[in-house]
C-alpha positions as CSV (number, residue, x, y, z in Angstrom):
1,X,19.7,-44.2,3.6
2,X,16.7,-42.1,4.7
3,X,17.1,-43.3,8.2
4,X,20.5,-42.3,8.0
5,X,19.6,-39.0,6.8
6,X,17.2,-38.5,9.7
7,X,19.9,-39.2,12.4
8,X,22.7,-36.9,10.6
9,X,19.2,-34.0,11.2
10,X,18.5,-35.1,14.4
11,X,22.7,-34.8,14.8
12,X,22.7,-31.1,13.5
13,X,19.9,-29.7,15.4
14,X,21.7,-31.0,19.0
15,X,24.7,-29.6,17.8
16,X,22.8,-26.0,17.6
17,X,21.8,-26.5,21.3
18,X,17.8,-27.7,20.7
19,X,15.5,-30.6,19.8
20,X,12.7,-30.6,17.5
21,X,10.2,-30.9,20.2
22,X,12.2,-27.4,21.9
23,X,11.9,-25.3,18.5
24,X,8.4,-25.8,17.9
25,X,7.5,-24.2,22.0
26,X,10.3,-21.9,21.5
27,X,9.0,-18.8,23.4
28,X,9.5,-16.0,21.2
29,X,12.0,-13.6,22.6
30,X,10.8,-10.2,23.7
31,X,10.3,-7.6,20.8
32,X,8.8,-3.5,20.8
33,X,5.8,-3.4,19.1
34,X,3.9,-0.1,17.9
35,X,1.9,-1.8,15.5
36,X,0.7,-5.0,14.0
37,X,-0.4,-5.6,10.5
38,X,-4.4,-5.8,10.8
39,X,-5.0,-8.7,8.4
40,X,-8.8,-9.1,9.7
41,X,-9.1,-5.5,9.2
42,X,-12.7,-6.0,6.8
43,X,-13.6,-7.9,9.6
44,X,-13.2,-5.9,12.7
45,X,-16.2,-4.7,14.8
46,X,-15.2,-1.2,15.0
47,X,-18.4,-0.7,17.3
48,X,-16.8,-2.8,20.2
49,X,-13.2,-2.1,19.0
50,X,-10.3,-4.1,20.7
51,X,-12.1,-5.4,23.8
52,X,-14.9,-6.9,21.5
53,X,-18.0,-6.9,22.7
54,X,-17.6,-9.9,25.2
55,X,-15.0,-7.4,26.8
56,X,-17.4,-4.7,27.9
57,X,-17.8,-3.8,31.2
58,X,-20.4,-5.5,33.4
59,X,-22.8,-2.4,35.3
60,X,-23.6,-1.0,37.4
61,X,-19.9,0.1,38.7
62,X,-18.7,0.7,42.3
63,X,-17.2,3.7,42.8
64,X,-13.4,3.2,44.0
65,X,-11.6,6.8,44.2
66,X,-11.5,10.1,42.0
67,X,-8.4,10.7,39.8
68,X,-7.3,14.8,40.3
69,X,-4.8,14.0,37.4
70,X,-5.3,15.5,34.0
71,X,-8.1,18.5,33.0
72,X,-11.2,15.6,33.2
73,X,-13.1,14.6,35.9
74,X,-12.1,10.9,36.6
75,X,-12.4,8.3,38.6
76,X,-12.0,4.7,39.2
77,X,-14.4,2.0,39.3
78,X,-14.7,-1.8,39.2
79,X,-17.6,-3.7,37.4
80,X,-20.0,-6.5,38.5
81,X,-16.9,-9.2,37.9
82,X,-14.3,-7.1,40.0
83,X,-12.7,-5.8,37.0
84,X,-11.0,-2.3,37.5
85,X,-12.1,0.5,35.2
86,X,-11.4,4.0,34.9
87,X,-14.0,6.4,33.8
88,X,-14.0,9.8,32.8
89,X,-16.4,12.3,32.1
90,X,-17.0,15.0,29.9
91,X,-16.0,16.8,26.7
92,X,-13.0,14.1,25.8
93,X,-15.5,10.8,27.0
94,X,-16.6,10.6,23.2
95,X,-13.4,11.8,20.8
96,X,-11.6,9.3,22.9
97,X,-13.6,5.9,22.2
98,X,-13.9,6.9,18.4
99,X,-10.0,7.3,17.9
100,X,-9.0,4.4,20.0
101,X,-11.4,2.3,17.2
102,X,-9.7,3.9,14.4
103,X,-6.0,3.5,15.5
104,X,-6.7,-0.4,16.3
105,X,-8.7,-0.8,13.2
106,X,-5.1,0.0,11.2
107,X,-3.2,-2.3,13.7
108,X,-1.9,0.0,16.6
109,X,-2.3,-1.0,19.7
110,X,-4.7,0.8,22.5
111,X,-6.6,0.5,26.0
112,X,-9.9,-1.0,26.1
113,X,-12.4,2.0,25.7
114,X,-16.3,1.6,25.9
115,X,-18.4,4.2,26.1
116,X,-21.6,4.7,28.5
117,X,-24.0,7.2,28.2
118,X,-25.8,6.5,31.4
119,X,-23.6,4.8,33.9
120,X,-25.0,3.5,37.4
121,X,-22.3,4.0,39.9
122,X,-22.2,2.5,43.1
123,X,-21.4,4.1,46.3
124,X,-20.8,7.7,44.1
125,X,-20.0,10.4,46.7
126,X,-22.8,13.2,46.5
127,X,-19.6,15.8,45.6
128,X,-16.6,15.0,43.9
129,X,-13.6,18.1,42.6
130,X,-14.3,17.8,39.4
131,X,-17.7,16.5,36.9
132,X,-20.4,17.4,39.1
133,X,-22.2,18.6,36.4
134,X,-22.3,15.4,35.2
135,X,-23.6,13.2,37.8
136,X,-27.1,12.8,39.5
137,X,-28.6,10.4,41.6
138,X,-25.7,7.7,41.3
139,X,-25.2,8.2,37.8
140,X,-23.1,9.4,35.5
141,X,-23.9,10.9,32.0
142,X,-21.6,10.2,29.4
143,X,-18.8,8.4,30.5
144,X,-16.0,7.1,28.9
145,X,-14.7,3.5,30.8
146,X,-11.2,2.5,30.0
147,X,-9.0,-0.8,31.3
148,X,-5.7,-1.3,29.9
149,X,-4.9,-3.9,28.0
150,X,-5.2,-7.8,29.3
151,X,-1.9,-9.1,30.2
152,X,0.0,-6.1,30.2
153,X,2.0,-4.3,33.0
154,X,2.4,-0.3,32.4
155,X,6.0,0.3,32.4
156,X,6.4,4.1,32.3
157,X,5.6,6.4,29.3
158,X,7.8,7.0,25.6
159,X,8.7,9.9,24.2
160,X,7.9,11.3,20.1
161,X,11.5,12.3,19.7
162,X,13.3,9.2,21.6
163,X,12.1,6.0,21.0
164,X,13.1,2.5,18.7
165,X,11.3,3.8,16.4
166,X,12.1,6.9,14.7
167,X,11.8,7.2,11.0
168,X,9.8,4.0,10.6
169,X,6.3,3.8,8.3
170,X,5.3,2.7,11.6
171,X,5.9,5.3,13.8
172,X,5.4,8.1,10.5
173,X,2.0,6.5,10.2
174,X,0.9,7.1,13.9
175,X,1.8,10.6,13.3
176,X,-0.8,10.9,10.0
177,X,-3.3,9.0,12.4
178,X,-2.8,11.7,14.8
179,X,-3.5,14.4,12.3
180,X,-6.2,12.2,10.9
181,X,-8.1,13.0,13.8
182,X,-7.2,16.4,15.1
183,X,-5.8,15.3,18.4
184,X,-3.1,18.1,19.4
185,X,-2.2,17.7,22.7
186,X,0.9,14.7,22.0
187,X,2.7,15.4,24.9
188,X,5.2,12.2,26.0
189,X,3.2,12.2,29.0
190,X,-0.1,10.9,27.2
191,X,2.0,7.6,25.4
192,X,2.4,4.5,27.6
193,X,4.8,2.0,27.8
194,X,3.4,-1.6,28.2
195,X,4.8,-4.8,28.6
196,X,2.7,-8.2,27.4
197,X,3.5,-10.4,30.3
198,X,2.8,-13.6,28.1
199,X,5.3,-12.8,25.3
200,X,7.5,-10.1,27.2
201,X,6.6,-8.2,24.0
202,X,7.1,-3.8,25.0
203,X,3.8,-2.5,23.7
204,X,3.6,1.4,22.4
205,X,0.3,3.3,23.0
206,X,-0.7,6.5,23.0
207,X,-3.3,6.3,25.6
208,X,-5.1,9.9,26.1
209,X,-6.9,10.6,23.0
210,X,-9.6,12.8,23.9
211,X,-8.1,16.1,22.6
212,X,-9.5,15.2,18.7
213,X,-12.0,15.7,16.5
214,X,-12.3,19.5,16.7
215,X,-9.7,22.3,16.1
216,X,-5.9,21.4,15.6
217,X,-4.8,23.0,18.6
218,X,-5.3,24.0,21.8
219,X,-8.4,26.9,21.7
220,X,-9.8,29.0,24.6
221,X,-13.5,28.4,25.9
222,X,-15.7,25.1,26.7
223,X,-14.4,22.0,25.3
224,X,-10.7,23.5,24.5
225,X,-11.4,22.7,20.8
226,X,-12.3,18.9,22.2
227,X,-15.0,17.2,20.2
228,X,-16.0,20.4,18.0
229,X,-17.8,18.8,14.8
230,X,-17.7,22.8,12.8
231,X,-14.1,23.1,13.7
232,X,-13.2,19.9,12.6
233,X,-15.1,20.3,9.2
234,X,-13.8,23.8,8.5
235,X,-9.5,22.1,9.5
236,X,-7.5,22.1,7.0
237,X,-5.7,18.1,6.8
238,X,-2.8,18.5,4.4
239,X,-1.0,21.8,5.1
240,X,1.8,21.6,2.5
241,X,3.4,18.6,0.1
242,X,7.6,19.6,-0.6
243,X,9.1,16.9,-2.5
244,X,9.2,13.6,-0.9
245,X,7.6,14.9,2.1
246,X,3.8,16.4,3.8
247,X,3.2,18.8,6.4
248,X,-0.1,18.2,8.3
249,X,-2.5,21.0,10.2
250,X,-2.3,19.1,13.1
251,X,-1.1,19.7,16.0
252,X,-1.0,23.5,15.2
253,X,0.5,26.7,17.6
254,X,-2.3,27.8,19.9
255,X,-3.4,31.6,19.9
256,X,-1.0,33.4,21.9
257,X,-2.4,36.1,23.6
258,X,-5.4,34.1,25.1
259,X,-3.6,30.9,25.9
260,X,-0.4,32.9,27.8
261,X,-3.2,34.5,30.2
262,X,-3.9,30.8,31.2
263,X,-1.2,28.6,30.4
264,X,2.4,29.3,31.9
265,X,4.8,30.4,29.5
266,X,7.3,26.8,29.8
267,X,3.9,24.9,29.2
268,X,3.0,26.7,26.0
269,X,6.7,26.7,24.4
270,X,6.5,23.0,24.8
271,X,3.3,23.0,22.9
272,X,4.5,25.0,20.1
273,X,8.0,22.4,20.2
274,X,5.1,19.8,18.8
275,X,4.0,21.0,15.9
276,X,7.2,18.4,14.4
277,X,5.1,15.7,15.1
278,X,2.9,16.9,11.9
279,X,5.5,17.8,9.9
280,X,8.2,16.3,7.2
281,X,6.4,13.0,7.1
282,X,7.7,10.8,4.2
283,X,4.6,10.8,1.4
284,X,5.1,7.1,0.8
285,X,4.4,6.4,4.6
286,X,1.4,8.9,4.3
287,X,0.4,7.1,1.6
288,X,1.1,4.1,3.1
289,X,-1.4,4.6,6.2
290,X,-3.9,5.5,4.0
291,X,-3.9,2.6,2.0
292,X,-5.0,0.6,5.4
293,X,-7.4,2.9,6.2
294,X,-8.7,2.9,2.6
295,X,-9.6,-0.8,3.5
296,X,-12.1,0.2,5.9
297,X,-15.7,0.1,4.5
298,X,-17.9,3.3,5.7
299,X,-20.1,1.1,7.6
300,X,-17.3,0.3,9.7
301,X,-16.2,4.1,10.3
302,X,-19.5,4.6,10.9
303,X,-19.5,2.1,13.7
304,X,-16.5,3.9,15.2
305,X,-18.0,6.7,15.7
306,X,-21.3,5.7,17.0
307,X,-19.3,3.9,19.2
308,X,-18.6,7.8,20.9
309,X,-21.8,8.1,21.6
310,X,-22.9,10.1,18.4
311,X,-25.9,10.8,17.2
312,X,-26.8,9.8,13.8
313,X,-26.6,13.5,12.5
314,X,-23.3,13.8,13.8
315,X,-22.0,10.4,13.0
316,X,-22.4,11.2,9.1
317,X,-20.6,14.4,9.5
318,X,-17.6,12.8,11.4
319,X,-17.3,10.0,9.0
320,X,-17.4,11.9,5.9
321,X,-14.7,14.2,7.0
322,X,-12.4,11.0,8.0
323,X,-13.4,9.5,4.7
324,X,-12.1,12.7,2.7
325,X,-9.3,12.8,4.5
326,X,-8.4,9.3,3.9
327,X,-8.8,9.7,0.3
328,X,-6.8,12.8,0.2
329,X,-3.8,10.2,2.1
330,X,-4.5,8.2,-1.3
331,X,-3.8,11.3,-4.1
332,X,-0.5,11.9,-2.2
């Protein structure tokens, strides 16, 4: 009878089109991810972050070209093992490596960041457009390296207001990671479209992060508002809780009269059109977000943001602001 039972399985299955031996190597059909529950999240080395430490880059560099793109100096680079490497310099090299550590501690997915304060560079022209000021005698101060993810191909970018995921915790609880932070500048330009070339899985990253950790929006002078441990202390998180729903400070309207004498009027009316992105966020997906980050111990924020680069006076500050916040995400 049990034999008989097997063969009327074995029947059933073929009739569906596939073996036992072809269901268990299935390949998983391709998905879009923007985040994946962090299960290990006690356990995560938030100093390394998603690379690990086996993933850091192997120095000195070899300079390859500069990158005119963006307001940082950059440039690219490849390490002792051939691997390709972009690094960029100044105000953003820090507030960048600390947020990437944060968003993958909670499960979103991000570039490989590492951050070096003295980097030997190879082959480093004498003059380069930009970061100058940076750089002497074949090596650079401060630098940010970043490598996208293993086994992924950059598709294109995504945009906040047109994507698979709009109105999903997932996508609501990016947003509160944004304000979390301070990063303002969220234009589509600075998310990136990957595609995991092992699972054919469509990966969702923001991937320039460096505008955080000071004001909520664009400000005038050195830095921009980038990295600015005062203004980040003295931001205010929560803006406003209606109903079902929270308003966050971030991203905020920049000053008007000083950023129009710099910025062209088209470019600042798209700022101001992001100040949504902080806004009318459901309270349970606020709270939500918090609850993951409320799993984090403060050794391991901590870690995150020594791994910008911080000294210890500043890495107290920085982590007992996040830690406030992330309890204020918990009274909601």
């Amino acid at each position: 009878m049990k034999s008989t039972r097997l063969l009327y399985f074995v029947l059933v299955l073929s009739a569906f089109g596939f073996s036992a031996d072809e269901s268990k190597n299935a390949i998983p059909t391709p998905s879009r991810l923007i985040w994946k529950n962090p299960d290990d999240i006690r356990s995560r080395n938030l100093f390394y972050g998603s690379g690990g430490e086996k993933g850091q880059p192997h120095v000195p560099v070899t300079f390859e070209k500069e990158d005119t793109n963006g307001t940082s100096p950059k440039f690219d680079v490849r390490d002792q093992d051939g691997e390709k490497w972009k690094a960029k310099l100044g105000v953003e090299a820090g507030p960048e490596t600390v947020v990437s550590r944060l968003l993958w501690a909670v499960g979103y997915f991000t570039e490989e960041y590492y951050f070096v304060p003295d980097l030997q560079v190879i082959d480093l022209p004498n003059h380069l457009h930009r970061g100058h000021q940076f750089i002497e005698d074949g090596h650079a101060r401060k630098a940010r390296l970043k490598r996208h993810p293993q086994h992924a191909e950059k598709l294109g970018e995504w945009h906040w207001r047109d994507n698979p995921f709009t109105g999903t915790r997932e996508l609501n609880g990016l947003r509160v990671m944004m304000a979390l932070v301070n990063n303002w500048d969220l234009k589509d330009e600075n998310n990136s479209l990957y595609e995991d070339k092992e699972t054919g899985a469509k990966l969702y990253l923001v991937t320039d992060l460096g505008a955080s950790f000071g004001t909520m929006g664009y400000k005038l002078g050195p830095g921009n508002g980038k990295g600015d441990l005062k203004a980040y202390e003295k931001s205010k998180f929560i803006s406003r809780v209606h109903g079902d729903l929270v308003d966050f400070g971030t991203p905020a309207h920049s000053t008007v009269w000083g950023v129009l004498a710099i910025i062209p009027i088209p470019q600042f009316i798209s700022r101001m059109r992001l100040r949504w992105i902080g806004r009318n966020i459901p309270r349970a997906d606020a709270r939500w977000i918090g609850g993951i980050l409320a799993e984090l111990s403060p050794e391991q924020i901590r870690d995150a943001i020594r791994a910008g680069g911080y000294d210890d006076q500043h890495v107290q500050a920085y982590a007992q602001v996040v830690q406030k916040r992330i309890a204020d995400l918990g009274k909601l």
